[in-house]
N, CA, C and O atoms as a GROMACS GRO file, in nm:
protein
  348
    1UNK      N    1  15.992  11.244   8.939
    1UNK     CA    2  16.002  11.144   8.833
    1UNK      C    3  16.067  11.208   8.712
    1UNK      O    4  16.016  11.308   8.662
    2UNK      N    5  16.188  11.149   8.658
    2UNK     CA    6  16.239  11.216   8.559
    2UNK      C    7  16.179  11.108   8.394
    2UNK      O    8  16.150  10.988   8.393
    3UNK      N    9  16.177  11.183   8.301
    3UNK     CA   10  16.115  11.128   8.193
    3UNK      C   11  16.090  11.238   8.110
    3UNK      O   12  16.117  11.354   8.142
    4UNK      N   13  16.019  11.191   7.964
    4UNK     CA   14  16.023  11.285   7.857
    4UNK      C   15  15.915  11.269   7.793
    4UNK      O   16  15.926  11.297   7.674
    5UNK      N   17  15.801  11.229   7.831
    5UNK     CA   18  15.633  11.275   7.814
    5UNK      C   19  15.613  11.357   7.896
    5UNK      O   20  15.674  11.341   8.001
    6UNK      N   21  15.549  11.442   7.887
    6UNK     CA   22  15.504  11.556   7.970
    6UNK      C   23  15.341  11.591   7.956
    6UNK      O   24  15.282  11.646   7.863
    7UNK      N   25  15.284  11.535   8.095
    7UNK     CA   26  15.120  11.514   8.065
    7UNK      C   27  15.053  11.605   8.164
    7UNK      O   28  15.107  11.585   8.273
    8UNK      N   29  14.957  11.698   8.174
    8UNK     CA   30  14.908  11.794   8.250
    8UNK      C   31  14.771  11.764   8.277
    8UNK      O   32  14.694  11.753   8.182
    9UNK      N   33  14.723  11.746   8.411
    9UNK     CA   34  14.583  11.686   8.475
    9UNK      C   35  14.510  11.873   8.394
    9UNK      O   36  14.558  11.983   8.366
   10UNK      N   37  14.385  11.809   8.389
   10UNK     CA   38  14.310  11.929   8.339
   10UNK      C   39  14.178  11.968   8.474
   10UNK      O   40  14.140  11.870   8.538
   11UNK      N   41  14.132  12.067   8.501
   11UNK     CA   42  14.064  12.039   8.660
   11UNK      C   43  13.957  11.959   8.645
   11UNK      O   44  13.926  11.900   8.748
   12UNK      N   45  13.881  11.936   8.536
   12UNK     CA   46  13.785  11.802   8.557
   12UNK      C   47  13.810  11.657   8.613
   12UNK      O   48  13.735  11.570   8.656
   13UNK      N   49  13.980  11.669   8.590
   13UNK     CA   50  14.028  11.535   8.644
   13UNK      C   51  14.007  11.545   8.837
   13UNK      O   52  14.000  11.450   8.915
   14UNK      N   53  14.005  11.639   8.858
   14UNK     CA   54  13.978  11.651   9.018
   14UNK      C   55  13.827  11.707   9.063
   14UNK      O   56  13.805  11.721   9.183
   15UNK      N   57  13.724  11.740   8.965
   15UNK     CA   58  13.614  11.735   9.052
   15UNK      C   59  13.540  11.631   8.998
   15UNK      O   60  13.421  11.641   9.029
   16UNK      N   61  13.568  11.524   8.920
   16UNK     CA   62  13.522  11.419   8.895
   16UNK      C   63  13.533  11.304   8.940
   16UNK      O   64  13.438  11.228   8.955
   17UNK      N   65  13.669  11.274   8.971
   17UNK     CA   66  13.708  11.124   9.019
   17UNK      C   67  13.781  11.170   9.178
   17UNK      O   68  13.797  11.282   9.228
   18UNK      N   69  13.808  11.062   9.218
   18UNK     CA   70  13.879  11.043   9.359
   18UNK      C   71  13.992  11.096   9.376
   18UNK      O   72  14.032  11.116   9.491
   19UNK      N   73  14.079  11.137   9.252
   19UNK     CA   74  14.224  11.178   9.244
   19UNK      C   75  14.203  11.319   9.342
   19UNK      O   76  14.101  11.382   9.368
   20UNK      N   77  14.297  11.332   9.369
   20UNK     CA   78  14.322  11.541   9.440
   20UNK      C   79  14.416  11.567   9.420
   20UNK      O   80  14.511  11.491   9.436
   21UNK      N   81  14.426  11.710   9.368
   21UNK     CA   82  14.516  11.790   9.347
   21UNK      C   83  14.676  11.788   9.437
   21UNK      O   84  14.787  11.823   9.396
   22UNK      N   85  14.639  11.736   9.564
   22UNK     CA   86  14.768  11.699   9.653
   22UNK      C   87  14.824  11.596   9.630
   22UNK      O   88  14.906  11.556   9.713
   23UNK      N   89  14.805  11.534   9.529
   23UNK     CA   90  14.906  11.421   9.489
   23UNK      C   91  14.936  11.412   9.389
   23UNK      O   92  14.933  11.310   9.321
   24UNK      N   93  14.997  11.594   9.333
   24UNK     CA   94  15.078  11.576   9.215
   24UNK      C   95  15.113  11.726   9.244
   24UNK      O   96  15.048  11.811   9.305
   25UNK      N   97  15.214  11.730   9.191
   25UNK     CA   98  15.334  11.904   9.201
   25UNK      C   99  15.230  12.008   9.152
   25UNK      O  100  15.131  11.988   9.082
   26UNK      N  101  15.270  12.112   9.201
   26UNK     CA  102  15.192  12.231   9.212
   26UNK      C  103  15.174  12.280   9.050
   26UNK      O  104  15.115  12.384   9.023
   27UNK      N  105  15.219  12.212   8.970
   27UNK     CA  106  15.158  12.243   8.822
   27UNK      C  107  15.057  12.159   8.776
   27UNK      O  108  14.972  12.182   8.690
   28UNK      N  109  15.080  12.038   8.856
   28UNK     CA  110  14.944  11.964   8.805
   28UNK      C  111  15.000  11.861   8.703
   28UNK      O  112  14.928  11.788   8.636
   29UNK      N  113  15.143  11.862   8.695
   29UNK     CA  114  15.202  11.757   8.550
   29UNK      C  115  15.300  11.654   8.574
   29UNK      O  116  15.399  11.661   8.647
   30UNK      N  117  15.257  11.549   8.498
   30UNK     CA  118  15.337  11.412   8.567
   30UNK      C  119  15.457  11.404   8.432
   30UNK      O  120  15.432  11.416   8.312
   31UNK      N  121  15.576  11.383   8.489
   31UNK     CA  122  15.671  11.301   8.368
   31UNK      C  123  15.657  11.156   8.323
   31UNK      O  124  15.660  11.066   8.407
   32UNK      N  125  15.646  11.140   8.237
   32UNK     CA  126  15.623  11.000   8.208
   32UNK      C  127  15.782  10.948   8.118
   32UNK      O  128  15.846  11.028   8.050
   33UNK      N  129  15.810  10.844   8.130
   33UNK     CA  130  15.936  10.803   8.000
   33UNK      C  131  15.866  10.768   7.911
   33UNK      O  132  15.940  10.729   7.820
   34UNK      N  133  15.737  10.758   7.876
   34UNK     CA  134  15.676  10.713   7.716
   34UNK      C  135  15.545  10.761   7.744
   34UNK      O  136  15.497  10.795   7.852
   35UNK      N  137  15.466  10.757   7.568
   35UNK     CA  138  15.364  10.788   7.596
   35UNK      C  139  15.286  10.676   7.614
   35UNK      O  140  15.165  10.689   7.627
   36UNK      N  141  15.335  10.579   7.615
   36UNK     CA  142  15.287  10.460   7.636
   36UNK      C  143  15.305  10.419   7.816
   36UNK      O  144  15.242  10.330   7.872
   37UNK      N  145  15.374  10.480   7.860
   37UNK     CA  146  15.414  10.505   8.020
   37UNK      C  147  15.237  10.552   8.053
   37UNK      O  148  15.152  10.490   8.117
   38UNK      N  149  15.226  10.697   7.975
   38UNK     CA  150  15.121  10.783   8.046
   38UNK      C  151  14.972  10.759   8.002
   38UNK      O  152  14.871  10.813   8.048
   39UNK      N  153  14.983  10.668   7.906
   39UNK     CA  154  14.844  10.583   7.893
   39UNK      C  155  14.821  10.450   7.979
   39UNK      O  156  14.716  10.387   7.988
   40UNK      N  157  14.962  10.418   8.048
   40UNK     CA  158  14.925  10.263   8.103
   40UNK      C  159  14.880  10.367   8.239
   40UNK      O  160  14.771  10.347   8.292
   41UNK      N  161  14.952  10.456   8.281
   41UNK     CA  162  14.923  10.560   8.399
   41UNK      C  163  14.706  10.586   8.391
   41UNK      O  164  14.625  10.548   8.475
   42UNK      N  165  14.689  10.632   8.308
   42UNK     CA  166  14.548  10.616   8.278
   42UNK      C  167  14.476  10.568   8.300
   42UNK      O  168  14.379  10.595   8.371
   43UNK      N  169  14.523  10.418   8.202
   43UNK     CA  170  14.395  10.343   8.200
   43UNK      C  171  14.397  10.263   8.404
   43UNK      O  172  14.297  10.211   8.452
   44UNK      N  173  14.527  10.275   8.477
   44UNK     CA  174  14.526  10.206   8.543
   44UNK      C  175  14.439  10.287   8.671
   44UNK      O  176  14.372  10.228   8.756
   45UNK      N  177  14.456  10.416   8.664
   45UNK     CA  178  14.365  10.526   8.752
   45UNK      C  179  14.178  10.555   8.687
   45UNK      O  180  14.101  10.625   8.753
   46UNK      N  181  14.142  10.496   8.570
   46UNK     CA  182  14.070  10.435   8.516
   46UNK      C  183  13.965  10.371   8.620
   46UNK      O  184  13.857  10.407   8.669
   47UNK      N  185  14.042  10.267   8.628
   47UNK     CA  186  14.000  10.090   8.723
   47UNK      C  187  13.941  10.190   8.826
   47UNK      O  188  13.830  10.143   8.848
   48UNK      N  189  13.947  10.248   8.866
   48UNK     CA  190  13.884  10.315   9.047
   48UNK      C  191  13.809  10.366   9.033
   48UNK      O  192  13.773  10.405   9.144
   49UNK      N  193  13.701  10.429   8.906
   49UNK     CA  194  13.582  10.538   8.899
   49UNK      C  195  13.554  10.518   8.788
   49UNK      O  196  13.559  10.618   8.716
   50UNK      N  197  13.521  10.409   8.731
   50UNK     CA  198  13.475  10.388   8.631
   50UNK      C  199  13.316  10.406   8.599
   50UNK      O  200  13.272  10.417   8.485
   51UNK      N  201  13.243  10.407   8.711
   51UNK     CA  202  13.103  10.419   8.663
   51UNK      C  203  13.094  10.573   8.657
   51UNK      O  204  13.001  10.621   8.592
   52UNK      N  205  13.167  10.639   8.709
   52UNK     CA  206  13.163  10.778   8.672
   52UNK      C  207  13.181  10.832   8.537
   52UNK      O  208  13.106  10.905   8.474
   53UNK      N  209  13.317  10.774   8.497
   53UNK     CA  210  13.278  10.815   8.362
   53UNK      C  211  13.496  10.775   8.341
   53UNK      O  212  13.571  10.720   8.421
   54UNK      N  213  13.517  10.817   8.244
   54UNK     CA  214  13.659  10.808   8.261
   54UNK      C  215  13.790  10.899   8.204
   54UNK      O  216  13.794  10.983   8.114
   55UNK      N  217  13.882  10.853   8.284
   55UNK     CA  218  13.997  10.979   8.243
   55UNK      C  219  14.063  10.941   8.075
   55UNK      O  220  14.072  10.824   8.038
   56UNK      N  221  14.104  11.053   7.988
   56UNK     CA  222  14.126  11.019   7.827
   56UNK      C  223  14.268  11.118   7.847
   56UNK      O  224  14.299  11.203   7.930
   57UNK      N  225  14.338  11.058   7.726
   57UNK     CA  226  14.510  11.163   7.717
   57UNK      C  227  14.471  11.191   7.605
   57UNK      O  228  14.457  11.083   7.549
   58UNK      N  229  14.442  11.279   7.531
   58UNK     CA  230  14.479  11.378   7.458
   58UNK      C  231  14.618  11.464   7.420
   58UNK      O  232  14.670  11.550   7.492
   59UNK      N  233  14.669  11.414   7.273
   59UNK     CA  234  14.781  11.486   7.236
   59UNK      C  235  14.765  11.618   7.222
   59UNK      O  236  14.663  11.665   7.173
   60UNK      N  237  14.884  11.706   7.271
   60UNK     CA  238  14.849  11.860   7.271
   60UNK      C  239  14.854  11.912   7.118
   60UNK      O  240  14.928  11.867   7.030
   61UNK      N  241  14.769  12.006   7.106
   61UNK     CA  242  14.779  12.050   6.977
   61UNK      C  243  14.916  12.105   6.916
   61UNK      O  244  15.008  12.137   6.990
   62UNK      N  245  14.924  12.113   6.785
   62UNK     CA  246  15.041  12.123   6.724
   62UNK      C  247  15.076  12.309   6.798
   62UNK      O  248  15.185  12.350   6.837
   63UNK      N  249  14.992  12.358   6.797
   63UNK     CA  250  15.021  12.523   6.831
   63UNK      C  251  15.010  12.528   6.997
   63UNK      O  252  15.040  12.638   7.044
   64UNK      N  253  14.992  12.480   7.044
   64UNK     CA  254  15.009  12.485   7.205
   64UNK      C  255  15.141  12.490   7.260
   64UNK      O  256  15.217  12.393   7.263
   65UNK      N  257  15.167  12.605   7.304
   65UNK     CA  258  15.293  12.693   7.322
   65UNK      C  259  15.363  12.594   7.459
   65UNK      O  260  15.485  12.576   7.467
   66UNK      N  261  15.288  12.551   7.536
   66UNK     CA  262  15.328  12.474   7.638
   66UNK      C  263  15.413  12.375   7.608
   66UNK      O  264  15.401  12.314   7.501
   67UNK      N  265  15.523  12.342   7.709
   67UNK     CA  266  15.580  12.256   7.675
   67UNK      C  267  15.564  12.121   7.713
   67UNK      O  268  15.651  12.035   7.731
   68UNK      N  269  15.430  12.114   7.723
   68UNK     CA  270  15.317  11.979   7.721
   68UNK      C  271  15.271  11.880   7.648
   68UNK      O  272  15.172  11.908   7.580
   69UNK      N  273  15.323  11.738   7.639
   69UNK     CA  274  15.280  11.698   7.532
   69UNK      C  275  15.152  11.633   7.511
   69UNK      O  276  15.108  11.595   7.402
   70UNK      N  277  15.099  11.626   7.617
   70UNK     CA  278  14.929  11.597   7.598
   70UNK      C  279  14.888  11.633   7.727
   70UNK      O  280  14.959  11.710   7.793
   71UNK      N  281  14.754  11.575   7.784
   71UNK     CA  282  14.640  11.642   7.884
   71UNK      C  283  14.557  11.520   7.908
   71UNK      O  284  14.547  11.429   7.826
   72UNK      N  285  14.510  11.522   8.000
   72UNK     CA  286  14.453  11.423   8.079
   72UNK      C  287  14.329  11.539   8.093
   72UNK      O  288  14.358  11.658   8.109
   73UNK      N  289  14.180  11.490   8.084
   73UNK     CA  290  14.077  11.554   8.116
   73UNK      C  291  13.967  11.412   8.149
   73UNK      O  292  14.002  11.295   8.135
   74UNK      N  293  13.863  11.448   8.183
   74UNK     CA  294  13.791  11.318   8.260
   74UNK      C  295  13.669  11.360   8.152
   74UNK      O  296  13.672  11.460   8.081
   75UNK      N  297  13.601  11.298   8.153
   75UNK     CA  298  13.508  11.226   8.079
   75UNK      C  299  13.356  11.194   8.128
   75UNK      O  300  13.295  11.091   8.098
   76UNK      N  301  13.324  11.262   8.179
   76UNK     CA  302  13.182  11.190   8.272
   76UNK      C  303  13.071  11.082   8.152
   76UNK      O  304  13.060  11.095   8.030
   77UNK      N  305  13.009  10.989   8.236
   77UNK     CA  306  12.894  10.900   8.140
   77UNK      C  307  12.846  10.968   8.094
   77UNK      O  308  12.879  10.978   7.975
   78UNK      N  309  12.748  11.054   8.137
   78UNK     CA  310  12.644  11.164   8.065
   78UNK      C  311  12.724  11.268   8.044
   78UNK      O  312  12.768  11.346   8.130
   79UNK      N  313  12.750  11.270   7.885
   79UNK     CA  314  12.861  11.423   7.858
   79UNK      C  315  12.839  11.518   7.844
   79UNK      O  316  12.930  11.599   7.827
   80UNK      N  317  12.678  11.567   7.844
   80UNK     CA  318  12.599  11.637   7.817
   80UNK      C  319  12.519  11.724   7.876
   80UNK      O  320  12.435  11.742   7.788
   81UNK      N  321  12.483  11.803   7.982
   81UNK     CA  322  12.390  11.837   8.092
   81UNK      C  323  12.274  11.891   8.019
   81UNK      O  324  12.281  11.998   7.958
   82UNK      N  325  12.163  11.814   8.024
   82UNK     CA  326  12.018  11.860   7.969
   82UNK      C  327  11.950  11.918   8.113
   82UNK      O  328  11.955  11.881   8.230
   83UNK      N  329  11.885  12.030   8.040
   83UNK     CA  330  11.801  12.125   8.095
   83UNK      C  331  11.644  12.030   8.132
   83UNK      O  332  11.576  11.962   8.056
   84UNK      N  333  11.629  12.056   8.254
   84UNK     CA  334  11.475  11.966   8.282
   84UNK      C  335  11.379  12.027   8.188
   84UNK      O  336  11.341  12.136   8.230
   85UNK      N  337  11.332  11.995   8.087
   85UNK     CA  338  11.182  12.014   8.046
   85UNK      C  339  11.052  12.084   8.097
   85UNK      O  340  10.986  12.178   8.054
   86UNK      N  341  11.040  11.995   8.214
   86UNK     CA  342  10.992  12.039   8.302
   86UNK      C  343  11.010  12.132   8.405
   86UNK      O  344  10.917  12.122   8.485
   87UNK      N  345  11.075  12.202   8.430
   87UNK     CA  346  11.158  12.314   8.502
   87UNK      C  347  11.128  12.398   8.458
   87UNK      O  348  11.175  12.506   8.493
   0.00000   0.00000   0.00000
């Protein structure tokens, strides 16, 4: 796919949702032609695991040497892992 957003799966996006690593190039990064391309890309991979929790794009920081312009990382419902009390 040729285009000029440049968005990089982060590995939570693959032990969280249904996506796998074999259905995207060995860097892990999709071209998009907008960033509006790679948010409709999102929200539409979204729709399939939603009670899990969900995938967010994040713009890359201004100092991030990569030539990446944002990141895809997943989101679980509970964002938090609490320690049992009882344990």
């Amino acid at each position: 796919m040729s285009g000029n957003y440049l968005v990089e799966l982060k590995d939570s996006v693959f032990r969280e949702t249904p996506l796998t690593e074999e259905e995207f190039d060995d860097d892990l990064r999709i071209e998009f032609p907008s960033k509006n391309d790679a948010e409709a890309w999102v929200s539409e991979q979204n729709r399939s695991h939603s009670e899990m929790g969900k995938l967010t794009l994040h713009t890359a920081h201004p100092n991030d040497k990569s030539n990446v312009d944002a990141y895809v990382v997943f989101q679980p419902i509970h964002k938090v892992w609490m320690p049992d009390p009882d344990a």
